[in-house]
C-alpha positions in Angstrom: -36.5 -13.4 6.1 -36.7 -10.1 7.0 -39.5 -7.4 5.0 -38.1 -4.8 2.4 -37.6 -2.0 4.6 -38.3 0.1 1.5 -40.4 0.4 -1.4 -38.7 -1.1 -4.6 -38.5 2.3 -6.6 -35.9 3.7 -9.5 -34.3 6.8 -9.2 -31.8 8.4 -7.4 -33.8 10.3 -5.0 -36.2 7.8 -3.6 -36.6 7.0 -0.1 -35.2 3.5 -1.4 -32.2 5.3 -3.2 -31.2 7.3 -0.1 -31.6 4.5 2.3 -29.5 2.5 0.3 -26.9 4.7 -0.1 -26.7 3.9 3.6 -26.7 -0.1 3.4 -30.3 0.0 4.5 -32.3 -2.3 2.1 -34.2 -4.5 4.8 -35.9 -4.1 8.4 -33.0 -6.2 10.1 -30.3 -3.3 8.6 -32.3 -0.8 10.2 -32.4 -2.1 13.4 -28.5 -2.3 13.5 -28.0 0.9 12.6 -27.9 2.5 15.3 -27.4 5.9 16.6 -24.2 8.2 16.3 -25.0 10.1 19.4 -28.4 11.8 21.8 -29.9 14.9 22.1 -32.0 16.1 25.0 -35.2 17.6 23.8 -37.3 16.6 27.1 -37.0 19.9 28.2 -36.9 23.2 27.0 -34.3 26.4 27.5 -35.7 29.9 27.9 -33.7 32.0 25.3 -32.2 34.4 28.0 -30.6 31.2 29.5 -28.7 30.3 26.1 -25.1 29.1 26.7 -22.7 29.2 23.7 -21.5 26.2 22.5 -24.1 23.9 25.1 -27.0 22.3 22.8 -30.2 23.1 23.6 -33.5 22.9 22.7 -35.8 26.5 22.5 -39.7 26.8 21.8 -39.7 29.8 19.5 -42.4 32.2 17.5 -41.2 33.5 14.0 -41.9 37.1 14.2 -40.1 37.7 10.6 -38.5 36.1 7.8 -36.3 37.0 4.9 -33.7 36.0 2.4 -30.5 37.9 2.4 -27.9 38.0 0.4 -24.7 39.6 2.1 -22.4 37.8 2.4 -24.5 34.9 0.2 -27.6 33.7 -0.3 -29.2 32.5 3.4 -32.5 32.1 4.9 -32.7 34.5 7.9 -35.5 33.7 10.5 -35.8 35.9 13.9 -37.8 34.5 16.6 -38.6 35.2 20.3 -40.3 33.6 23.3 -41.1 35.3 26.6 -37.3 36.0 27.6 -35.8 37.1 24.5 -35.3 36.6 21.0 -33.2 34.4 18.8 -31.9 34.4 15.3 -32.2 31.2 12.9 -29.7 31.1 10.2 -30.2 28.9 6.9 -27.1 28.7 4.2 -28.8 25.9 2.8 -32.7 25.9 2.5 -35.7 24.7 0.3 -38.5 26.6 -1.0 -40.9 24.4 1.5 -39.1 25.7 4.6 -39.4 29.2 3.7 -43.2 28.7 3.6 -43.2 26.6 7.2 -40.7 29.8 8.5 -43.8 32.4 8.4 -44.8 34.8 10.8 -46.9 33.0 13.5 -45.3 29.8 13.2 -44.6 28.2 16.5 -41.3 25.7 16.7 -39.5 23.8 18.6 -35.9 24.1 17.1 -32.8 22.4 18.6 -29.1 23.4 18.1 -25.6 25.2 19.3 -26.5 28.6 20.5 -23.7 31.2 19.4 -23.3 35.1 19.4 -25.1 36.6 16.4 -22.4 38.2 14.1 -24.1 40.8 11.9 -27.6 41.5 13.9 -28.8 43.2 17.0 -30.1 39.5 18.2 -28.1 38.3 21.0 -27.4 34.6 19.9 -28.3 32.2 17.0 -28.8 29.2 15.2 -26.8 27.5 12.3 -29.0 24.8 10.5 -31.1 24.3 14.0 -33.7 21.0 13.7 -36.8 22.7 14.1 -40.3 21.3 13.3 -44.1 23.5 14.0 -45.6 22.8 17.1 -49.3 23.0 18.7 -49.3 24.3 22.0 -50.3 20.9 23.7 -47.2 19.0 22.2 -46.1 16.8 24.8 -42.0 16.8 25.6 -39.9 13.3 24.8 -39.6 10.9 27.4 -36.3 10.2 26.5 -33.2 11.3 24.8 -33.5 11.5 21.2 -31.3 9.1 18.7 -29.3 10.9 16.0 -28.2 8.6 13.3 -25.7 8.3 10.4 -27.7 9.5 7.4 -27.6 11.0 4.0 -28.0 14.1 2.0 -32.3 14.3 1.8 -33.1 12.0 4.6 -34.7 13.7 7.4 -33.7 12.2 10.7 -37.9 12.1 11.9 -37.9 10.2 8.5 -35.3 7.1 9.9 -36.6 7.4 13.3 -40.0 6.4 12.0 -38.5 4.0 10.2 -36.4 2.2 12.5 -39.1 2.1 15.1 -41.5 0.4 12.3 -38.6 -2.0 11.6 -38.1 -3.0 15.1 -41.7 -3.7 15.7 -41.9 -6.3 13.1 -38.4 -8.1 13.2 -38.3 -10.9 15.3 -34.9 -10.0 17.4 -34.3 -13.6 18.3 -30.7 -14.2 19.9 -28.2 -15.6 17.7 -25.8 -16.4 20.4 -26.6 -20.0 22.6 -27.7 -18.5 26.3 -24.4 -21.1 26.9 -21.9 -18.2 25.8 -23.7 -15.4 26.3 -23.3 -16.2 29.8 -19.8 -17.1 29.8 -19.1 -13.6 28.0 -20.9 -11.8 30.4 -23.2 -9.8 27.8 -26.8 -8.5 27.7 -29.3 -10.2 25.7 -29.5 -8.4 22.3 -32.8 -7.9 22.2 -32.4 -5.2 25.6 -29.4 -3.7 23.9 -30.8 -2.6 20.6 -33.7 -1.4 21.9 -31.8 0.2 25.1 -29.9 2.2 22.2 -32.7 3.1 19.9 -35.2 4.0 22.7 -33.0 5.2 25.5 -35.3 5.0 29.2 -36.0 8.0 31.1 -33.8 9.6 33.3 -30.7 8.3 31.0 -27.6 10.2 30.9 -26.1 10.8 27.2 -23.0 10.5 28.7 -23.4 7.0 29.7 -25.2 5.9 26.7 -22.2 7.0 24.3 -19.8 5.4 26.1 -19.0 2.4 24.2 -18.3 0.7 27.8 -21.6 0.9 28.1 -23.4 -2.9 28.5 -25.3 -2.4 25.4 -22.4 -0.8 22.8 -20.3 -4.0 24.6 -23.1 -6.4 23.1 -23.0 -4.9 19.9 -19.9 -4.8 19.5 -18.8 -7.7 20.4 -21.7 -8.9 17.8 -20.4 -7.5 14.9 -16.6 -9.0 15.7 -18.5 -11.8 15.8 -20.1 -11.4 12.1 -16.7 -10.6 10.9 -14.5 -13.5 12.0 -17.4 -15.6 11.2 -17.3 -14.3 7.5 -13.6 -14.4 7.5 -13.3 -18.0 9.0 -16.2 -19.4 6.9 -14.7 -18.1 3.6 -11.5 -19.7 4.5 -13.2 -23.2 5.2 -15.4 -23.1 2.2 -12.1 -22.5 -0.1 -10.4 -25.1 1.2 -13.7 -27.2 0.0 -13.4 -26.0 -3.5 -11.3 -27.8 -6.0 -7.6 -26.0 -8.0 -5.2 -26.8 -10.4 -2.5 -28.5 -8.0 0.4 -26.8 -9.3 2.8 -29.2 -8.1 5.7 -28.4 -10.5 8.9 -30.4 -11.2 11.3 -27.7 -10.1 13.3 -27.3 -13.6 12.2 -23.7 -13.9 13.0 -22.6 -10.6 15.9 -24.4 -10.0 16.7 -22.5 -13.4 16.2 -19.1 -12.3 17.7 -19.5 -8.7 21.1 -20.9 -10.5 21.0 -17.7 -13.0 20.2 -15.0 -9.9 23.2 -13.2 -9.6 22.4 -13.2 -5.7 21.3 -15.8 -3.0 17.8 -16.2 -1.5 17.6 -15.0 2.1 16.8 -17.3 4.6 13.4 -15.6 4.6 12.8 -15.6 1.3 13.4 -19.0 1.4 10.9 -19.7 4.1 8.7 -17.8 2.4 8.8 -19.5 -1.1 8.7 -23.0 0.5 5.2 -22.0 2.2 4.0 -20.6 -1.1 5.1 -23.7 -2.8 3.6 -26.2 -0.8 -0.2 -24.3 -1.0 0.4 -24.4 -4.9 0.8 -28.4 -4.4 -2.9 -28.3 -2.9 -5.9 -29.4 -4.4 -7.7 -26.1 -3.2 -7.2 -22.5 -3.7 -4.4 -20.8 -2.5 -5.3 -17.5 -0.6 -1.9 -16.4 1.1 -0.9 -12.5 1.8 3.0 -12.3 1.5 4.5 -9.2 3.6 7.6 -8.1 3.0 9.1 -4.9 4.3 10.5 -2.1 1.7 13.2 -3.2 -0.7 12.9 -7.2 1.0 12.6 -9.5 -2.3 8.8 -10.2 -2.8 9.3 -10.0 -6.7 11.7 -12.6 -7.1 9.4 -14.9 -5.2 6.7 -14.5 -6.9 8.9 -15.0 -9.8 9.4 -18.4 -8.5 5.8 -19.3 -7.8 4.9 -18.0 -11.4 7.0 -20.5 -12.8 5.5 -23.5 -10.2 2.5 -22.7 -12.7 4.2 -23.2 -15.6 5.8 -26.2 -14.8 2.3 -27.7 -13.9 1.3 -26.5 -17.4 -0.9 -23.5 -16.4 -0.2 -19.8 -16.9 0.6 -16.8 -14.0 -0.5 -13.4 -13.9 0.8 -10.6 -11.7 -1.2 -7.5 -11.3 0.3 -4.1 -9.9 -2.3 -0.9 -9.4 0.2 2.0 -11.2 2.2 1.6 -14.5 5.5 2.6 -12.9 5.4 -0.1 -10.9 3.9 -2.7 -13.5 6.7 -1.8 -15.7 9.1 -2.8 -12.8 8.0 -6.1 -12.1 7.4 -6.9 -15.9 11.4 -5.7 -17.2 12.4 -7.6 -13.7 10.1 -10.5 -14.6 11.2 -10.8 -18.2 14.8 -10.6 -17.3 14.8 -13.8 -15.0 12.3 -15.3 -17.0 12.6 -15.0 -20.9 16.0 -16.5 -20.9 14.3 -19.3 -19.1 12.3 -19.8 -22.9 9.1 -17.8 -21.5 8.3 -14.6 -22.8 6.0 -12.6 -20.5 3.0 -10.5 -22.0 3.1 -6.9 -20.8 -0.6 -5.6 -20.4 -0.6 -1.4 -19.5 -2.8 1.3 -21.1 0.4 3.0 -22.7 0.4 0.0 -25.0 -0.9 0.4 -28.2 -3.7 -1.1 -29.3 -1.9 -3.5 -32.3 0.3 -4.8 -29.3 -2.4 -5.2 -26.8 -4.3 -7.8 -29.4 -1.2 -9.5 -30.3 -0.4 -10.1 -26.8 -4.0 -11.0 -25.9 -4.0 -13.1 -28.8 -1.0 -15.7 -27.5 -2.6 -15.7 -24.0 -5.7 -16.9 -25.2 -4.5 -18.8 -27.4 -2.1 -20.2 -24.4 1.1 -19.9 -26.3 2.0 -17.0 -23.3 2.1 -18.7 -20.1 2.8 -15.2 -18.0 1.3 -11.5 -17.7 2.6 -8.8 -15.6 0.3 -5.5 -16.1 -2.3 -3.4 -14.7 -6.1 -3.4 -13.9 -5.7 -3.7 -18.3 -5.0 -7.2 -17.6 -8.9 -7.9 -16.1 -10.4 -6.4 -19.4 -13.0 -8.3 -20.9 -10.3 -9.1 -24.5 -7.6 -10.8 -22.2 -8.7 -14.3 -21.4 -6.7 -16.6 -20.0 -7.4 -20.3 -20.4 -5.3 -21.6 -18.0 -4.8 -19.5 -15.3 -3.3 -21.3 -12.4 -2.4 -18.5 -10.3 -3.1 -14.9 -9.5 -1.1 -12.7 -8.5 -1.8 -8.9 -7.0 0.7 -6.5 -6.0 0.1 -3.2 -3.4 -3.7 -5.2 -3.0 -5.0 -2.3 -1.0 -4.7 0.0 -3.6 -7.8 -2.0 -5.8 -11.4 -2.2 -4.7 -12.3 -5.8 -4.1 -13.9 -6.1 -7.5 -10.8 -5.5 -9.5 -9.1 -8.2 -7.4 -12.1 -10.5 -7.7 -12.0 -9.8 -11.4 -8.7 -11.2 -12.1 -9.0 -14.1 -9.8 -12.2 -15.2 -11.8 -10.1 -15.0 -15.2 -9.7 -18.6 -14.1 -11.7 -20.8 -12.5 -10.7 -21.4 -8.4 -7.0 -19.9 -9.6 -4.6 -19.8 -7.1 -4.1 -16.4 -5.4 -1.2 -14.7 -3.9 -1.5 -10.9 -2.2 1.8 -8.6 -1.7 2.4 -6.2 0.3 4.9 -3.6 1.9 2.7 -2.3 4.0 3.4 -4.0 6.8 0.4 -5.3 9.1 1.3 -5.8 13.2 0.7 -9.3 14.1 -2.2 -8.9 16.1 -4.4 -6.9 13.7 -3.5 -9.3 10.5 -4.5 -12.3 12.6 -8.1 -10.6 12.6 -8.3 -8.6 9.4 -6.8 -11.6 7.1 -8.3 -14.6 9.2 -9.5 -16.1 6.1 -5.8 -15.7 4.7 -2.6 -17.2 5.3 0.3 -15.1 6.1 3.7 -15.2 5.1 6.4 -12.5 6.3 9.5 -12.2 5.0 11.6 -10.4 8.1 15.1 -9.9 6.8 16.5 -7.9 4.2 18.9 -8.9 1.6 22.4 -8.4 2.3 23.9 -5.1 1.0 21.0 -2.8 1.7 22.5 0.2 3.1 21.2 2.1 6.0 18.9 5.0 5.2 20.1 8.2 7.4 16.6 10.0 7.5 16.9 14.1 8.5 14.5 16.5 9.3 15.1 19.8 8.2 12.4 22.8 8.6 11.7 24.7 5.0 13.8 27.8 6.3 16.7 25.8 5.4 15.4 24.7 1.8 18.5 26.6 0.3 20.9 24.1 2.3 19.1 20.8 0.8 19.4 22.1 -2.4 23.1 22.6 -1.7 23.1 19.1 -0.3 21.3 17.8 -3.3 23.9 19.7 -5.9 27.1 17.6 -4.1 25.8 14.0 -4.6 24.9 15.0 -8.2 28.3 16.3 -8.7 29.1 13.3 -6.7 27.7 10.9 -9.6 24.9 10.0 -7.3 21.1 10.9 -7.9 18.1 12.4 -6.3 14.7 12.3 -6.0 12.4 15.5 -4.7 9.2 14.3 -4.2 6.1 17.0 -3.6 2.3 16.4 -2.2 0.8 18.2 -5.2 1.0 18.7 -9.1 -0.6 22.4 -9.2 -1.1 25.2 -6.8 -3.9 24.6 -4.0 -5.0 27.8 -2.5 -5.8 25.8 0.7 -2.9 23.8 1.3 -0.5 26.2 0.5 2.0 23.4 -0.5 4.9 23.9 -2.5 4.2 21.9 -5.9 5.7 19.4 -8.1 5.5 22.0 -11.4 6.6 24.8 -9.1 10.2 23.0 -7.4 11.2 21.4 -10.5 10.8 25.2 -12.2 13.2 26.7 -8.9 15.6 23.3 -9.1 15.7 24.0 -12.9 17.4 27.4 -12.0 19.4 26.7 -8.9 21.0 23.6 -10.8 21.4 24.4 -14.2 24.5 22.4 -14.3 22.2 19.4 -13.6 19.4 17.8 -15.8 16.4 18.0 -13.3 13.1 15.7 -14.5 9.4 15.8 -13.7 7.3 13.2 -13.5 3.8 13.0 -11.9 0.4 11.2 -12.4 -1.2 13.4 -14.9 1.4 12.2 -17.7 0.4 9.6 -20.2 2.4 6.5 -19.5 4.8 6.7 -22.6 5.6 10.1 -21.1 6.4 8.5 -17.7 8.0 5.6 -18.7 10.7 7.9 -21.2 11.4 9.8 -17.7 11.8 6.7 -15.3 13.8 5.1 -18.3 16.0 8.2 -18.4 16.2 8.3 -14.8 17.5 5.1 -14.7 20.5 5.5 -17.1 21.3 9.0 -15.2 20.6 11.0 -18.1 18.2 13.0 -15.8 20.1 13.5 -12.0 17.1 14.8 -10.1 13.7 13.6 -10.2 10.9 15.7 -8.9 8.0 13.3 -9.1 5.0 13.1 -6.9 4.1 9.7 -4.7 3.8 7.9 -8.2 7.4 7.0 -7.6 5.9 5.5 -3.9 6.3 2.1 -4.9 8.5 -0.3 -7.3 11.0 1.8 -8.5 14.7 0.5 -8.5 17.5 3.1 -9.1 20.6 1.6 -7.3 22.7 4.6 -8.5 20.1 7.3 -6.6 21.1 7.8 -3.0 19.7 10.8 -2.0 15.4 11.2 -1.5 14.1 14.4 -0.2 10.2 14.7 0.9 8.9 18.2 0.6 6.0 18.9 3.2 6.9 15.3 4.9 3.7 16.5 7.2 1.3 15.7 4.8 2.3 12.7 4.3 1.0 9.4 5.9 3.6 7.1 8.0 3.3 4.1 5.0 4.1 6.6 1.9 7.1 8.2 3.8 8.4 4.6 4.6 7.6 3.7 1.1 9.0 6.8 -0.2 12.1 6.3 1.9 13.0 2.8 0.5 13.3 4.4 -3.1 17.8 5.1 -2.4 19.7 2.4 -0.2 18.9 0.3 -2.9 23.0 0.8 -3.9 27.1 0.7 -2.6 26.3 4.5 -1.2 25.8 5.9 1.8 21.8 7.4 1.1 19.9 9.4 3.0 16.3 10.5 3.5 15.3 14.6 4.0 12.3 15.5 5.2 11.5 19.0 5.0 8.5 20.2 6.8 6.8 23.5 7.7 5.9 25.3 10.7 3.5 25.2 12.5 3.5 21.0 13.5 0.3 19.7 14.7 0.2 17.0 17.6 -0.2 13.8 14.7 2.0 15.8 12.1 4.8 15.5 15.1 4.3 12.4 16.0 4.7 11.0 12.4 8.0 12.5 12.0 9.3 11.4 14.7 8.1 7.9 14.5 9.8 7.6 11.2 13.0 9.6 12.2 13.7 7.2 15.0 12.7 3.8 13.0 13.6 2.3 9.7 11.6 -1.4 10.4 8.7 -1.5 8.8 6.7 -3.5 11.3 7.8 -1.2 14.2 6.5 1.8 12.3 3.7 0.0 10.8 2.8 -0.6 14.9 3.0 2.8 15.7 1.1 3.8 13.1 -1.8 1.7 13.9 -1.5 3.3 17.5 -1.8 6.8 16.0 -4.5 6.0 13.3 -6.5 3.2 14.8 -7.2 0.2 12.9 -9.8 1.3 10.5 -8.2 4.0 8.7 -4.8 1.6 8.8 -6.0 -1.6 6.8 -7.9 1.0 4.7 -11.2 -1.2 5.5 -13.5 0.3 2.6 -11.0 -1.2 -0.3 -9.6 -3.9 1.9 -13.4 -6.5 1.2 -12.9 -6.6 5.1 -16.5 -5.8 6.2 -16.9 -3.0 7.8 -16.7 -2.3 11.7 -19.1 0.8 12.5 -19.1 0.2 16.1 -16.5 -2.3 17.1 -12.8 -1.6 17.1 -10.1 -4.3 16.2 -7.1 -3.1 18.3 -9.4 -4.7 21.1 -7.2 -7.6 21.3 -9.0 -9.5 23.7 -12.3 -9.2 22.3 -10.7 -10.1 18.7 -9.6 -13.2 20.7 -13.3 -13.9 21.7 -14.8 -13.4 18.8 -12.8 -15.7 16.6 -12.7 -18.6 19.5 -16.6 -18.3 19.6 -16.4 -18.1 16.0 -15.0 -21.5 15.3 -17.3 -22.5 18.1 -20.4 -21.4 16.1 -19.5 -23.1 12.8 -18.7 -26.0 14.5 -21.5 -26.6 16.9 -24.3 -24.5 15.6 -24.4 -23.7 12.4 -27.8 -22.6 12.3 -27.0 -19.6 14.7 -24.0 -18.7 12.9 -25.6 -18.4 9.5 -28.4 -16.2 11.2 -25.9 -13.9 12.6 -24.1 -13.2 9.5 -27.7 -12.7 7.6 -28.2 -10.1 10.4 -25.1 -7.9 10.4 -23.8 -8.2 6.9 -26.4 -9.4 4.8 -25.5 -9.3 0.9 -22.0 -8.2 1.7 -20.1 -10.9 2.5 -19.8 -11.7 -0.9 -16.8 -9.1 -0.6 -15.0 -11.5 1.3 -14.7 -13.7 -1.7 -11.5 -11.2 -3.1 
């Protein structure tokens, strides 16, 4: 095992706090964590030769020192050598470096030379490293590693630290010399301390290339932890015992004769898949994908009542209340006339209600519960939960999930999404998952004509808006904000439904938005729905699970600012009905290169996979699965849209757990330590 790195210390600002802020609690974390990027202090630049914007590093004298405080409060330090002098500029300073920034102090500081604004010196320094020197202070051999840190962590501080760590971890191989040589890669040993102690004579350019030998070892190390997590958690549930929840098929049968419509083929597909895992004597752990407006609910409808039929009880979490409430009156409309009344768990419940309810489900008299995270309180205990069910997953941190999972022992698990995931990247983000898709809409869904208008011609969507009321349709206007922003400069939610309130008063306008208690929102949406209220001006709280077939007409103020998902999302809100809908996006001027290529994306697609593809070509992978809440440990160095190493990874992966054990279990100690725990949600 490897030593504590740290000393085991309270508080918030010890060493040991600040390290572990950065996932750094032994020797073997430090010596992965490698550095961001080099600097070149083995020489030094004469001040005369400064060259904006080019990093350099200068041997300075302080010849004076002050605080000023025009325009704020900042340490001001001017210096000199023999070829000019140079100004050192602190915003943010301690008392300690005012003393160090005396008079006769000799440094060596480091930074971005730029033209002094506001002094006779001819250049400066923002924040420069600097650190007192004797005159016989040799140069670096080498470049000098800069490394992710934290707020009070000094990088001399981690480079002393990670040099002490790699002279007592034992860097032993994990992969057999068989397929390390297959793979073409560099022992690891050379490649971590290659990267931490670059040789002389290296070029920075070289060694922050991630094509470099070393960052290809690496990386290709770290895929390796993750599919090993992935594929090891999916083995060892399939070792665990569950509920087989084999069901007789009176209940389902019940609801698909009382549907008023027929199952797709997919959803059919779909449901079958999700049946057969609920037969199984392990856990079910299955992600169903289903694009906008495609019929997830009603299957999970079905597989709720598999659990009934086996004599356990379902629960089906959703992360907002607008979109509990949707599955719970859809829910209780298949289901109640089925003789199963569904408990309804949401923070706009009051308290009386809330026991009651938790009261039948302990007591097991209520087989079902739709709500949100209120249904993982501590009070709601479920003594027979069969199956698990979360809605919009990415949208709760693994612990929620985990939390209503565990409200029964080795329950069952089923994971929705409309966020569509491309093929390639859910074969290696969800390896430890099984994926259904359903990839056909119902029948009847009407094409969504999506425009995109600039906000000169705002006075022409609120005509267009006005017509389709007058029409009997419905709108929605949905805005990025809820008050003003001075930086953003975006029109608001409070401030549109004020001008809409004016230029319609024939026409009951709504506002609905997050800050509202949930009473408040649900009155509103409920409204809404019987087209007492014709336009809605609600922020992206309406993004997901609400079902107005009579609104046809969705416009997106400042569609910029919006991700590719939420305008998708936001999209699938009309075509839900008989009429022709359409989709508005105004946006403002000036587009940026992404903000363009958004817009155009979704103007020119209405699949959800193509533009979920796309997407992940514009964002990268990381940002797209939304890795920090996904349990999905995280990549700091590799990059899963590279396919063919993915490939390698999970083949060498199975090859591990298979042949060597031993190895594999070392290499997931080394690069994820305590965290693939995560992996359990």
């Amino acid at each position: 095992m490897s030593k504590a790195a740290t000393p085991k210390k309270a508080g918030n600002n010890t060493l040991a706090a600040k390290l572990a802020r950065l996932g750094l609690g032994r020797d073997a974390d430090l010596v992965v964590h490698l550095p961001l990027r080099y600097e070149d202090e083995t020489h030094i630049t004469m001040v005369r030769d400064a060259e904006p914007g080019t990093p350099a590093q200068f041997e300075v004298e302080v010849i004076d020192s002050e605080i000023s405080f025009r325009p704020r409060r900042q340490l001001l330090v001017k210096t000199r050598d023999v070829s000019g002098f140079l100004l050192l500029r602190f915003l943010n300073f301690y008392p300690n470096q005012q003393k160090v920034l005396q008079p006769g102090a000799r440094l060596r500081v480091f930074g971005e030379p730029r033209p002094s604004f506001g002094s006779l010196l001819a250049s400066e320094l923002i924040h420069p490293r600097f650190h007192v020197v004797s005159d016989d202070e040799p140069l670096p051999a080498g470049l000098t590693p800069i490394y992710p840190t934290t707020a009070g962590l000094a990088q001399t501080v981690l480079r002393r630290l990670v040099q002490r760590a790699l002279g007592r971890v034992e860097l032993s191989d994990t992969l057999p010399e068989s397929v390390r040589s297959r793979l073409g890669l560099m022992p690891l040993i050379d490649a971590i301390r290659l990267l931490h102690s670059p040789p002389t004579g290296s070029a920075i350019s070289e060694l922050e290339s991630r094509e470099h030998p070393a960052w290809q070892r690496v990386q290709f190390d770290e895929l390796l932890a993750q599919q090993l997590s992935l594929r090891r958690a999916y083995r060892a549930r399939r070792e665990r015992g569950a509920p087989v929840l084999a069901g007789t098929g009176t209940l389902t049968q019940a609801l698909l004769a009382r549907l008023p419509f027929a199952l797709t083929r997919a959803q059919q597909r779909v449901a079958n898949e999700i049946a057969i895992d609920l037969a199984q004597p392990y856990p079910m752990q299955r992600l169903l994908q289903g694009d906008v407006g495609a019929g997830k609910t009603v299957v999970a409808a079905l597989a709720m009542l598999q659990a009934v039929e086996s004599g356990y009880q379902a629960a089906l979490m959703a992360p907002t209340e607008i979109l509990a409430e949707q599955h719970y009156r859809k829910l209780a409309a298949w289901l109640e006339p089925l003789g199963h009344k569904v408990a309804w768990f949401a923070g706009s419940v009051k308290k009386r209600e809330r026991e009651a309810m938790s009261s039948q489900v302990g007591a097991g008299d209520t087989a079902l519960a739709v709500g949100t995270h209120a249904l993982i309180e501590d009070g709601v205990v479920f003594p027979r939960l069969g199956l698990a069910i979360v809605d919009e997953q990415h949208r709760f941190g693994v612990r929620q999930r985990l939390a209503l999972k565990e409200k029964g022992q080795f329950a069952h698990q089923l994971t929705m999404s409309a966020t569509p995931i491309p093929r390639t990247l859910a074969m290696s983000v969800y390896a430890d998952m099984d994926v259904s898709i359903i990839d056909e809409l119902p029948p009847g869904r009407t094409p969504i004509a999506t425009r995109l208008i600039s906000e000169t011609r705002r006075h022409e969507v609120v005509a267009r808006v006005h017509a389709a009321c007058r029409e009997g349709r419905q709108a929605y206007w949905v805005c990025p904000l809820i008050e003003e922003s001075e930086t953003l400069q975006l029109k608001t939610a409070e401030e549109t439904y004020a001008r809409l309130v004016e230029a319609l008063p024939d026409l009951a306008v709504g506002l609905i938005h997050g800050r509202l208690k949930g009473e408040e929102k649900a009155a509103i949406m409920a409204a809404f729905a019987r087209n007492e209220i014709q336009v809605l001006v609600a922020t992206t709280v309406i993004e997901v699970g609400v079902d107005v077939p009579n609104a046809s007409l969705m416009v997106i103020e400042h569609a910029e600012r919006f991700g590719l998902a939420q305008l998708h999302q936001l999209r699938g809100r009309v075509g839900r009905g008989t009429a022709a809908s359409s989709c508005i996006l105004i946006y403002a001027q000036p587009l940026g290169q992404i903000a363009r290529a958004r817009l155009k994306i979704i103007y020119e697609n209405t699949d959800g996979f193509e533009i979920a593809r796309q997407d992940l070509q514009l964002r990268g992978p990381g940002e797209f699965v939304g890795a920090r809440q996904s349990g999905l440990p995280l990549l700091r160095y590799a990059s899963l849209d590279d396919t063919e190493r993915v490939a390698q990874a999970q083949a060498v992966a199975d090859e591990l757990l298979q042949h060597y054990p031993e190895a594999a279990q070392a290499h997931l100690a080394r690069w994820l330590g305590s965290r693939e725990e995560l992996l359990k949600a």
